[in-house]
C-alpha positions as CSV (number, residue, x, y, z in Angstrom):
1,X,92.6,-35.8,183.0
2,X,91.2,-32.4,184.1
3,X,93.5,-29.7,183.5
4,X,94.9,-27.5,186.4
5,X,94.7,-23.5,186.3
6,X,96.6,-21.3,188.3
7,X,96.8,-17.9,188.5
8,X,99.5,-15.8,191.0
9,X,97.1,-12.9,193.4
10,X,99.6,-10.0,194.3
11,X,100.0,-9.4,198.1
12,X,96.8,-6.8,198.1
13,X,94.4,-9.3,196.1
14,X,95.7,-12.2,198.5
15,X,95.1,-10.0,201.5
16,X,91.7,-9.0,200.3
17,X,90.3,-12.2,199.7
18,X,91.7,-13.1,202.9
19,X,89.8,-10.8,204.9
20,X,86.6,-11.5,202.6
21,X,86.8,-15.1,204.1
22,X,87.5,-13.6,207.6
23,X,84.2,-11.5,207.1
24,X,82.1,-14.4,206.6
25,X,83.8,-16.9,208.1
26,X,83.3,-15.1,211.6
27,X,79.3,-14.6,211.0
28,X,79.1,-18.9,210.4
29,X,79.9,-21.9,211.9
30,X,83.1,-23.1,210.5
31,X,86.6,-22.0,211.3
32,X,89.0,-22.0,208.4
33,X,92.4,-22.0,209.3
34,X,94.6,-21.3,206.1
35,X,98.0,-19.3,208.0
36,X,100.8,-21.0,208.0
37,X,102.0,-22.6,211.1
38,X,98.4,-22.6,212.4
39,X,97.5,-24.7,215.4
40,X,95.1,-26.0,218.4
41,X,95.8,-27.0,221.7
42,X,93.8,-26.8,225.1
43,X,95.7,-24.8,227.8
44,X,93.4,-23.9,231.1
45,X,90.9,-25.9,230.1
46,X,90.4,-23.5,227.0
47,X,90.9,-24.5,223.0
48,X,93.7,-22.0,222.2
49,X,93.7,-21.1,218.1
50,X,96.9,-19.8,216.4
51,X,95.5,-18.7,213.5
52,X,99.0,-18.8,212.1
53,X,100.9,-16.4,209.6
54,X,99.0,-15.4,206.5
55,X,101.1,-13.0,203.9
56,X,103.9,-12.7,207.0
57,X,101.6,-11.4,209.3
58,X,100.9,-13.5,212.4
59,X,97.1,-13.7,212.9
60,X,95.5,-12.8,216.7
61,X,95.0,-16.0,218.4
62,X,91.3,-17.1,219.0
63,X,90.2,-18.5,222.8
64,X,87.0,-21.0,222.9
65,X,85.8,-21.8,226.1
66,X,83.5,-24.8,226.6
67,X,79.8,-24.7,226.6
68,X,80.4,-21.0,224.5
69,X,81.5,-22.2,221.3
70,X,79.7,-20.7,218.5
71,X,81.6,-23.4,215.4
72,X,80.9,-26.8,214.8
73,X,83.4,-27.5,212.4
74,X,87.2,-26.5,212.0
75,X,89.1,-26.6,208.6
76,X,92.3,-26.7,208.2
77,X,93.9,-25.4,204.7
78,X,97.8,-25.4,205.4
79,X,100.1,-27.5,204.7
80,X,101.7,-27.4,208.0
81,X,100.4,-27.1,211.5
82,X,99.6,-29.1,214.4
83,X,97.0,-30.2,216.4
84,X,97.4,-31.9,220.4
85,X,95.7,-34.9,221.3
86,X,94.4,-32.7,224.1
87,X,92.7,-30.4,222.1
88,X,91.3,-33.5,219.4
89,X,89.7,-34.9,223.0
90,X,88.4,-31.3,223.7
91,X,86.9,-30.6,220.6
92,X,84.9,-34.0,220.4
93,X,83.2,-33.1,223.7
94,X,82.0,-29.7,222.3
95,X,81.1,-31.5,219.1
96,X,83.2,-29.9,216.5
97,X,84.5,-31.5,213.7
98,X,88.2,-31.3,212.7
99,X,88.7,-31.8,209.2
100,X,92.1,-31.2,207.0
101,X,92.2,-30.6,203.1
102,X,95.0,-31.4,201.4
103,X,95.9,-32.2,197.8
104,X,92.3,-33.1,196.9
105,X,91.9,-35.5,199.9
106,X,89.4,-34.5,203.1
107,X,90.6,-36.0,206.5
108,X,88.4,-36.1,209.4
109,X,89.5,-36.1,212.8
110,X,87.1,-39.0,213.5
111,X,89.1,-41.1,210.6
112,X,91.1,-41.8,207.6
113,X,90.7,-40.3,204.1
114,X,86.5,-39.6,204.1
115,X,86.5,-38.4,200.9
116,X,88.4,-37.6,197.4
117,X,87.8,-34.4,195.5
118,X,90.4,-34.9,192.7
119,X,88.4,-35.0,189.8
120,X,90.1,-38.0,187.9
């Protein structure tokens, strides 16, 4: 069995890794979402991101509009959030992929479990 390392980042190394990821996150196309409480819905025709809390800090909300959206693929790396059937059905029509990670496991909004990363 592999062995598990953790190591504890103080609030200034957590919240400059954070904005490392931001950095290049926003020049790609893939959205992570790692605040807690993060969500999507479609309000106005419009996918509405809560980028959630990170550090307790709530994140600016992002706006997508269809036909503009530069990603192709949303992750989600919280253990808590929420997504509306609305915004799974608005997201399939601008082709993006919703996919959650969680405890080893990748789920795709287009099924069950695709894939398991634990290394056992």
């Amino acid at each position: 069995m592999a062995s598990i390392h953790s190591y504890k980042y103080s609030m200034e190394e957590s919240a400059r890794y954070a904005s490392l990821a931001d950095d290049v996150m926003s020049n790609g196309s893939t959205l992570v979402l790692n605040g807690h409480g993060c969500g999507l819905r479609v309000r106005n025709k419009a996918l509405h991101v809560n980028q959630g809390s990170l550090l307790g800090v709530e994140r600016e909300p992002i706006i997508y509009y269809k036909g503009t959206v530069p990603i192709r693929t949303i992750v989600f790396m919280v253990r808590s959030g929420n997504i509306s059937l609305e915004a799974l059905h608005w997201c399939k029509e601008q082709n993006i992929s919703i996919v959650m990670h969680r405890h080893g496991w990748l789920y795709s909004a287009r099924g069950s479990p695709t894939q398991d990363l634990s290394s056992d």
